[in-house]
C-alpha positions as CSV (number, residue, x, y, z in Angstrom):
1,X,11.7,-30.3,-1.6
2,X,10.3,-27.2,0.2
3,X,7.0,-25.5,-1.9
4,X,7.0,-21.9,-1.7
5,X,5.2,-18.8,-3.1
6,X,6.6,-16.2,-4.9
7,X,5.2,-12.8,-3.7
8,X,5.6,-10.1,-6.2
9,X,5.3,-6.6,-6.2
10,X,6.2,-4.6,-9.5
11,X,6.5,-1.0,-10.6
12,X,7.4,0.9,-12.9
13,X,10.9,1.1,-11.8
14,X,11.2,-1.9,-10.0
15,X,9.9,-5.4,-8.7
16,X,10.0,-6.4,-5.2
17,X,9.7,-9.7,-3.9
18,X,9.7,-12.2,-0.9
19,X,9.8,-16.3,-0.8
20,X,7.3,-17.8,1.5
21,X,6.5,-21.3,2.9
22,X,3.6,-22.7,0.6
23,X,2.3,-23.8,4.2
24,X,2.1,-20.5,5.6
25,X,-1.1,-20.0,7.6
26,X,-3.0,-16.9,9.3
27,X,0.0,-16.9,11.5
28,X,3.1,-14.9,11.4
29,X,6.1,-16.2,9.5
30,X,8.9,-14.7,7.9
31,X,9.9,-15.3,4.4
32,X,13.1,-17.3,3.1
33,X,14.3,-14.3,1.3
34,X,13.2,-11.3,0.5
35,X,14.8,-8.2,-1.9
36,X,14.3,-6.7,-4.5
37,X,15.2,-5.8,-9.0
38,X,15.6,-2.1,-9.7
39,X,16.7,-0.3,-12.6
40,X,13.9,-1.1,-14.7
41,X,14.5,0.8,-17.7
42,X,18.0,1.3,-17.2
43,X,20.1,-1.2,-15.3
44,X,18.7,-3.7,-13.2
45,X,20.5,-4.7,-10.3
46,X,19.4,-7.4,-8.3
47,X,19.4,-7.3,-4.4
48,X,18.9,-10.1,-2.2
49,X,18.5,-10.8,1.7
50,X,17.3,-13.9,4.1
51,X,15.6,-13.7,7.0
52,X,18.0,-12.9,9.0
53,X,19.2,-10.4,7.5
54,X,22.3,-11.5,5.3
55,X,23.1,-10.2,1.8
56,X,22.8,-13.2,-0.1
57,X,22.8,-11.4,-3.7
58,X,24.3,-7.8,-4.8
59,X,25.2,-8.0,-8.4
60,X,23.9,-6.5,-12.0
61,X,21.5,-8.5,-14.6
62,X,22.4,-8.2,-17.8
63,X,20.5,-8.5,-20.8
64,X,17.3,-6.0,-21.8
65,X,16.1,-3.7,-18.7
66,X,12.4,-5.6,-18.6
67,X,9.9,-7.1,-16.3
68,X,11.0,-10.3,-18.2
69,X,14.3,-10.1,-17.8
70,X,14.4,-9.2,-14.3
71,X,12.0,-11.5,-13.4
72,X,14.1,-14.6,-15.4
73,X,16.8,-13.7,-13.2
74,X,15.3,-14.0,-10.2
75,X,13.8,-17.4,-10.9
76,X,17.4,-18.8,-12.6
77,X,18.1,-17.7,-8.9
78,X,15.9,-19.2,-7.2
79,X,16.7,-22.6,-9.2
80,X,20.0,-22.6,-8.7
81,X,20.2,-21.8,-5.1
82,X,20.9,-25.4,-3.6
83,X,18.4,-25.3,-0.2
84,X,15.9,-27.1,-2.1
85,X,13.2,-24.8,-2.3
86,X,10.7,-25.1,-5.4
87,X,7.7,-22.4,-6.3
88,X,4.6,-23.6,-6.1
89,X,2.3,-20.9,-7.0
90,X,3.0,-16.5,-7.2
91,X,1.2,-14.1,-5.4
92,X,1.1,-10.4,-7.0
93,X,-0.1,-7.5,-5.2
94,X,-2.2,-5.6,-8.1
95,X,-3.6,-2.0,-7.1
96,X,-7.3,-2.3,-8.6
97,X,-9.8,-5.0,-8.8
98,X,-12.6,-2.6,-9.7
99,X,-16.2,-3.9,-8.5
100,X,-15.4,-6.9,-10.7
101,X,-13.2,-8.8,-7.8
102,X,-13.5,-8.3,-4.3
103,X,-10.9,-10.6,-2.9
104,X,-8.2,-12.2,-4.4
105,X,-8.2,-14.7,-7.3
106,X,-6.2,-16.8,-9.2
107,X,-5.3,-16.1,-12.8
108,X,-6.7,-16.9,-15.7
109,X,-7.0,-15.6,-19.4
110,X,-10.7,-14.1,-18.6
111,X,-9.3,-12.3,-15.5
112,X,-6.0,-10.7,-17.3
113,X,-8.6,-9.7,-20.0
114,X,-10.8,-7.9,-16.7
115,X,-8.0,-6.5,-15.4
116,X,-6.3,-5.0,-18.8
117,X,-9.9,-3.1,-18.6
118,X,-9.3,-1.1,-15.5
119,X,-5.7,0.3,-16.7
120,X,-7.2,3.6,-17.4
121,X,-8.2,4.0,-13.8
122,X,-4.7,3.4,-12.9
123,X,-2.0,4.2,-15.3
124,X,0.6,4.5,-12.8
125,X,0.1,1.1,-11.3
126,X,-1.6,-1.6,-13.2
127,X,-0.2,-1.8,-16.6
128,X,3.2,-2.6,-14.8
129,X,1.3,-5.4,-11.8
130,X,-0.1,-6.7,-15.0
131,X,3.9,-6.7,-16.5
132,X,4.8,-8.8,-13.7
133,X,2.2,-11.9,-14.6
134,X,2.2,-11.6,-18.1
135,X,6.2,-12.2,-17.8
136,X,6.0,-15.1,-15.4
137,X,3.1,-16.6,-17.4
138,X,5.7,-17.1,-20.5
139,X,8.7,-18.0,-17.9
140,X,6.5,-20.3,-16.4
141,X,3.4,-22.2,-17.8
142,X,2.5,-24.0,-15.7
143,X,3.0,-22.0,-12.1
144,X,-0.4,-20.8,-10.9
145,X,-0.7,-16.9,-10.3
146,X,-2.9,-15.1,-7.8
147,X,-4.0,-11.6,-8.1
148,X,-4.6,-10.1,-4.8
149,X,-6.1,-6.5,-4.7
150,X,-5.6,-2.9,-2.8
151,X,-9.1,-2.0,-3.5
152,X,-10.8,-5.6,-2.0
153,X,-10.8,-4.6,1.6
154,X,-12.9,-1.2,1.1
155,X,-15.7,-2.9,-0.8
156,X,-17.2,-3.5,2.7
157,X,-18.3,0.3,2.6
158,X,-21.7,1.7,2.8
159,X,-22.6,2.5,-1.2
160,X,-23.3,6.1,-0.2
161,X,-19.4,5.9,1.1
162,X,-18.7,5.4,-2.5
163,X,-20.4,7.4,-4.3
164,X,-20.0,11.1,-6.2
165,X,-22.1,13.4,-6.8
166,X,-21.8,13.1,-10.7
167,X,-24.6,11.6,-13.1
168,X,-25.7,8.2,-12.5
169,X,-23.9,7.2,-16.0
170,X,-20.9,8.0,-14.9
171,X,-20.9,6.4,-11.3
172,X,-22.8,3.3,-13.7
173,X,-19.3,3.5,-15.4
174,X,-17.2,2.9,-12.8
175,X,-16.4,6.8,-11.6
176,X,-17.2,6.1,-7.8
177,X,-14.8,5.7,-4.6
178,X,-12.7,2.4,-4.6
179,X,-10.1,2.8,-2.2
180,X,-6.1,1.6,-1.9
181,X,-3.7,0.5,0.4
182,X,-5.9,-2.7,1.1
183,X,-3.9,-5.2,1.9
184,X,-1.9,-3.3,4.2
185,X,-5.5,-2.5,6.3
186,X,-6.2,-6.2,6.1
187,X,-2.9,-7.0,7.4
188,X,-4.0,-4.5,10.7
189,X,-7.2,-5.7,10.7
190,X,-6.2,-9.3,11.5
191,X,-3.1,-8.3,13.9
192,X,-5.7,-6.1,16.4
193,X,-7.2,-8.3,18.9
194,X,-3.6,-9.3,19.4
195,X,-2.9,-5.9,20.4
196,X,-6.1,-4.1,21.3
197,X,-8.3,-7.5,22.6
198,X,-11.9,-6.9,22.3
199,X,-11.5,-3.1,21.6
200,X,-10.2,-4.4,18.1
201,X,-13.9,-4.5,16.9
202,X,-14.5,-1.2,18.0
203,X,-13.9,2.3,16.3
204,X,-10.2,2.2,14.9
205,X,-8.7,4.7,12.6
206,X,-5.2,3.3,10.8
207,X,-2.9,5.9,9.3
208,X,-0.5,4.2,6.4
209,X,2.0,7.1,6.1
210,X,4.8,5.9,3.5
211,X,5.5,7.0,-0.1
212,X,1.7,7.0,-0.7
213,X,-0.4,7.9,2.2
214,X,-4.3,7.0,2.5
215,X,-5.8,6.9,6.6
216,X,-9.0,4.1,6.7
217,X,-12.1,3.9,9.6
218,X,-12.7,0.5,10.7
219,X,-15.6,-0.7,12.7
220,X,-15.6,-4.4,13.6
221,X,-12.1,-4.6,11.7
222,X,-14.1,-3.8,8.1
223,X,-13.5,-0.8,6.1
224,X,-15.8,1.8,6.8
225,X,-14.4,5.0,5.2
226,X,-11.0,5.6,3.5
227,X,-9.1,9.0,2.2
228,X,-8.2,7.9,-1.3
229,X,-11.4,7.4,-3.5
230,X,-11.1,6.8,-7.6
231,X,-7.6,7.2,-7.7
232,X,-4.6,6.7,-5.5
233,X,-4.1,10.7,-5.5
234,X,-6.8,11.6,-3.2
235,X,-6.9,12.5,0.1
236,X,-3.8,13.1,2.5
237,X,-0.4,14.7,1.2
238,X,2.3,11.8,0.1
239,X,5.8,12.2,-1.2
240,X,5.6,13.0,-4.9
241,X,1.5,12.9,-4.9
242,X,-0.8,16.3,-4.4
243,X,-3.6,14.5,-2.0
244,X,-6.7,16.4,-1.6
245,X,-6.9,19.1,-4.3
246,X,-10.3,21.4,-5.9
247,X,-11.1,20.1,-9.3
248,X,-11.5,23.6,-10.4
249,X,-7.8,23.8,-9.9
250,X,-7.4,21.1,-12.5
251,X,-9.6,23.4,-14.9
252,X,-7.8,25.8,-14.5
253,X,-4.4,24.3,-15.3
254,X,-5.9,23.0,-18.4
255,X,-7.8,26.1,-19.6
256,X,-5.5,28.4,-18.5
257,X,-2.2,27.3,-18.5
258,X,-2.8,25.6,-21.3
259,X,-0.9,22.4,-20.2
260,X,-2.2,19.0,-21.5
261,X,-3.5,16.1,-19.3
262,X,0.0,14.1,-19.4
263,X,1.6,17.4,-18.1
264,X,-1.5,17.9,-14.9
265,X,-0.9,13.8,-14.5
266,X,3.0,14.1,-14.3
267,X,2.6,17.4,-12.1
268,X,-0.2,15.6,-9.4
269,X,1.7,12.2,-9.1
270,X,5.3,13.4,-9.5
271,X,6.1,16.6,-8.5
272,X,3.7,17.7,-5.8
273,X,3.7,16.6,-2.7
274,X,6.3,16.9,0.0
275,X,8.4,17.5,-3.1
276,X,6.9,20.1,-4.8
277,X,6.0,22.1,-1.4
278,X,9.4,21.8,0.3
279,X,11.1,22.0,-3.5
280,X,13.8,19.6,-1.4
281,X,13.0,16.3,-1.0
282,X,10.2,13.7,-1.5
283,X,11.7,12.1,2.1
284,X,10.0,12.7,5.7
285,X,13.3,12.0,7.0
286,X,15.6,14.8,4.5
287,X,12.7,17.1,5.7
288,X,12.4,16.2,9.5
289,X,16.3,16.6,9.3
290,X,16.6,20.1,7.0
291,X,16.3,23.5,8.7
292,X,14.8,25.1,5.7
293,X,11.5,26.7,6.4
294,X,9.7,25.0,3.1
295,X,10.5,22.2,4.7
296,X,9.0,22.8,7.9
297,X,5.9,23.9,6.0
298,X,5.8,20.7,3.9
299,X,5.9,18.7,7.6
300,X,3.1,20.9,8.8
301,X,0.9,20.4,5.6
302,X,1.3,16.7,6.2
303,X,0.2,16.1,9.6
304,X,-2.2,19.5,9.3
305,X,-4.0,17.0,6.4
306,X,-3.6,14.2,9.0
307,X,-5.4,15.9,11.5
308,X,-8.1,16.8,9.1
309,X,-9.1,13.9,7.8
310,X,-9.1,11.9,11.4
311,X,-11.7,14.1,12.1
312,X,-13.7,13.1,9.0
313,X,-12.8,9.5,9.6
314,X,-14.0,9.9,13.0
315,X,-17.3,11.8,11.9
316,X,-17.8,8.5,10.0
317,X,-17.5,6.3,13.1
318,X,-19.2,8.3,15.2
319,X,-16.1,8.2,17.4
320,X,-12.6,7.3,17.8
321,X,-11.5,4.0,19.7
322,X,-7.7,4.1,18.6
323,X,-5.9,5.2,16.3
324,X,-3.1,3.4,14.3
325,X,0.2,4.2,12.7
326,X,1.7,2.1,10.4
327,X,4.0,2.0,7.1
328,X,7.5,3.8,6.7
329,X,6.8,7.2,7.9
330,X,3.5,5.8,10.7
331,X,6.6,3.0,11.9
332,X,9.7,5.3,12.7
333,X,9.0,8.9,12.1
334,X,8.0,10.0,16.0
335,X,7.8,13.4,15.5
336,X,5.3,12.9,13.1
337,X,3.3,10.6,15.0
338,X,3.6,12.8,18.3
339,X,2.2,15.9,16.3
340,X,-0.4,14.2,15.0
341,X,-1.2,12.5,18.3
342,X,-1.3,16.3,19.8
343,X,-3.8,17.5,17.0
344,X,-6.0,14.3,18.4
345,X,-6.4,15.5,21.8
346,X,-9.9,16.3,21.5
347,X,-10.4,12.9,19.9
348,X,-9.4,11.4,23.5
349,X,-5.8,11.0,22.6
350,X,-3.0,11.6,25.0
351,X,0.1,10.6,23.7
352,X,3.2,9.1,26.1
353,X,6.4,10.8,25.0
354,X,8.6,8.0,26.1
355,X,6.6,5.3,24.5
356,X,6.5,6.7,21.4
357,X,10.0,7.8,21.3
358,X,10.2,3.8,21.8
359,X,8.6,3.3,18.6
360,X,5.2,1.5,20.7
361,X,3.6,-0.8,20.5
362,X,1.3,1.5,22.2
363,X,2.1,5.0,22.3
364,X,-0.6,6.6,24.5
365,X,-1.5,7.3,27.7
366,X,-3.7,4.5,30.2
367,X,-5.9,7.6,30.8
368,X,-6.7,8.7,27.7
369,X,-10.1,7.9,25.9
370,X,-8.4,6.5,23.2
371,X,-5.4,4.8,22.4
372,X,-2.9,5.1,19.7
373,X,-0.1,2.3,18.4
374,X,2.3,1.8,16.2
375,X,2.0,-1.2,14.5
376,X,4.3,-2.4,11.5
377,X,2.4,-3.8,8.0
378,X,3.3,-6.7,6.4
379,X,1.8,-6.7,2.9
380,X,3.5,-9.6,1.6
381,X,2.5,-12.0,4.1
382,X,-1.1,-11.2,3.6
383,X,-0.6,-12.0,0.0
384,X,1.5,-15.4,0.2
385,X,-1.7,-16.1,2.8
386,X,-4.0,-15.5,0.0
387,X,-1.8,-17.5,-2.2
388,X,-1.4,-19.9,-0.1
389,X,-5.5,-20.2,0.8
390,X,-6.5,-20.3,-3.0
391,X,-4.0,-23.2,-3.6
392,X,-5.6,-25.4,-1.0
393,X,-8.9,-24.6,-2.3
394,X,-7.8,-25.7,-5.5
395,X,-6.0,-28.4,-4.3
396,X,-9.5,-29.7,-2.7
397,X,-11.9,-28.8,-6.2
C-alpha cells in the first residue's frame, strides 16, 4: 500500500487538490493526481487528472454544495480507486499564521482555536482554509492535518519592515505588515541555486503575477520586503483586487458615499482591479487579446505598478541581482514580462526577445547587470514537503 498526502487548497468557491508520495523529499516530484471540486455553493463538479495528464474524473457530486460534501467525494474517490494508494496525513495551504506560527504545524484543537482568531484579518480566505480541516477532521479522525502558511516565509523581515505608523496599541494588536504568497516565494527560494548558482544568495526580486499579485525582495533567499502588508489587497494591481490605494479614499467612500464597509470590502476585493479598470475582464489574457483602449490602460496600470514597486523592492536591497517571474500571468504572459523587463533597464535589466518569447528559463541578456527568469511555482509540493517533514518528526517523538 502506497502512503500519500493529501494537499488541499480551498476557497470560497472551490477546493483544489493534489496526491503526493508520503516519501516526497526536498526534491522535485510530481503528484499522483491532481484536480480540483468547484461549484461550491451551487453545483460541485469534480475534476480529476494524473500526472500525465489524463482525465481520470469529469462528473457532478450530488448531495449539499459543502466543503463536506465535496471533500467526502473526493476521499470515497480516492478509496475506491484500485492503485493502492492510502492517505497518510493532509497538508492545507492556510493564508495567515499571524505572529503566532511561523512555519507550518500540525493540527490540533489549540491551533484551530489560534487560527479561528485571525479570521477577521482575512475574511476572504481563512474561514473557508479553516472549512477544509474542520470537514476532513469529522470525515477522518484519525488522519493528521498540517497547516502550512502564506505569511511564514516573510516573518524573516526586519521589524521596521513591518511596521505602520499607527499607535503602538494597535501594531501591539496585530495591525502590522504580514505578508502573502509564501509558499510560493519558498518554493523559488529553494529552486535558485539550481538556476542562478551562487548569485541565488544575492539580491533577487520575485514577481508572482496570477489572480493575486504581490512582488517580494530576497537577500540570501529570505524575505526581505514584500508588496502586500496586513491584508492580501495591498500593493500591486491583481484581477478583481484594487492593490495600492490612499486610505483617505476609503474615508471618503464611507463618509461620502455613504456606502457601508461590506459594500468598500466587496468593491476593493471584487470589482476593482483589471476588472473594474478595463470594465471587461478580470483576465490578462481577454485583455492582452481585446483592442479596447480600457483595456490597454488596465495592462499599463499593471506593469506601471510593477515597475514601481521593483524600484522600492530594489531600494530595500540596495540593488537588484535578478529578477523573477513566476505564477499564471509571470509564467506565460511575455508581453507582460518584456514590458516590465523594459521599465527595468535602469535596474541593469536587458531583456532577450527570443528567450522570452521562449517562455525562459532565463530571459535576459549575458550583458546585462542583472538577470531576469521565468521560473514556474509549485505551491503544492512545498506543502506535501512540509507534510511530509512534520510526519517524520512525529514519526521520531
Amino acid at each position: 500500500m502506497t502512503q500519500a498526502i493529501l494537499v488541499l487548497n480551498a476557497g470560497s468557491s472551490s477546493i483544489k487538490f493534489s496526491l503526493y508520495d508520503a516519501s516526497v523529499g526536498t526534491g522535485e516530484a510530481a503528484p499522483y493526481y491532481g484536480g480540483e471540486l468547484e461549484g461550491l455553493g451551487h453545483t460541485i463538479h469534480f475534476t480529476a487528472k494524473d500526472r500525465v495528464g489524463g482525465c481520470v474524473v469529469d462528473e457532478t457530486v450530488s448531495g449539499p454544495p459543502t466543503h463536506h460534501q465535496a471533500l467526502a467525494a473526493l476521499l470515497a474517490w480516492i478509496e475506491a480507486h484500485d492503485d493502492g494508494i492510502a492517505l497518510a496525513a493532509a497538508g492545507h495551504r492556510v493564508v495567515h499564521g499571524g505572529e503566532t506560527f511561523t512555519g507550518p504545524v500540525l493540527v490540533t484543537a489549540e491551533v484551530m482555536a489560534e487560527l479561528e482568531k485571525l479570521v477577521p484579518l482575512v475574511p476572504q480566505h481563512q474561514p473557508h482554509n479553516l472549512a477544509a480541516i474542520k470537514a476532513l477532521a469529522k470525515l477522518y479522525p484519525q488522519l493528521p492535518q498540517v497547516a502550512c502558511f502564506d505569511t511564514s516565509f516573510h516573518r524573516t523581515q526586519a521589524p521596521i519592515a513591518t511596521l505602520y505608523a499607527l499607535p503602538r496599541a494597535l501594531t501591539q494588536a496585530g495591525v502590522k505588515r504580514y505578508g502573502f504568497h509564501g509558499l510560493s516565494y519558498e518554493y523559488i527560494a529553494s529552486v535558485l541555486p539550481s538556476h542562478l548558482g551562487a548569485d541565488a544568495d544575492g539580491r533577487i526580486v520575485v514577481a508572482h503575477l496570477g489572480h493575486g499579485c504581490s512582488m517580494c525582495a530576497m537577500k540570501n533567499r529570505k524575505s526581505v520586503a514584500t508588496t502586500m502588508g496586513f491584508s492580501a489587497l495591498d500593493g500591486l494591481v491583481m484581477g478583481r483586487r484594487c492593490g495600492e490605494i490612499d486610505p483617505g479614499v476609503l474615508l471618503y467612500l464611507l463618509q461620502e458615499r455613504a456606502m457601508t464597509a461590506d459594500a468598500v470590502s466587496k468593491l476593493l476585493y471584487e470589482q476593482s482591479g483589471l476588472l473594474g479598470i478595463s470594465g471587461i475582464s478580470d483576465d490578462m489574457r481577454d485583455l492582452l487579446a481585446s483592442a479596447d483602449p480600457h483595456a490597454g490602460e488596465a495592462i499599463a496600470l499593471f506593469v506601471y505598478r510593477i515597475g514601481r514597486e521593483l524600484g522600492s523592492l530594489a531600494a530595500a536591497l540596495g540593488g537588484l541581482d535578478a529578477l523573477i517571474f513566476t505564477a499564471g500571468i509571470g509564467e506565460h504572459a511575455a508581453e507582460i514580462r518584456a514590458r516590465a523587463c523594459a521599465d527595468a533597464a535602469w535596474l541593469g535589466v536587458s531583456l532577450d526577445e527570443a528567450a522570452n518569447r521562449a517562455g525562459g528559463p532565463r530571459i535576459s541578456a549575458e550583458s546585462g547587470r542583472a538577470s531576469a527568469w521565468v521560473i514556474p511555482t509549485n505551491e503544492d509540493l512545498m506543502i506535501a514537503r512540509h507534510t511530509a517533514a512534520l510526519l517524520k518528526l512525529k514519526a521520531r517523538t
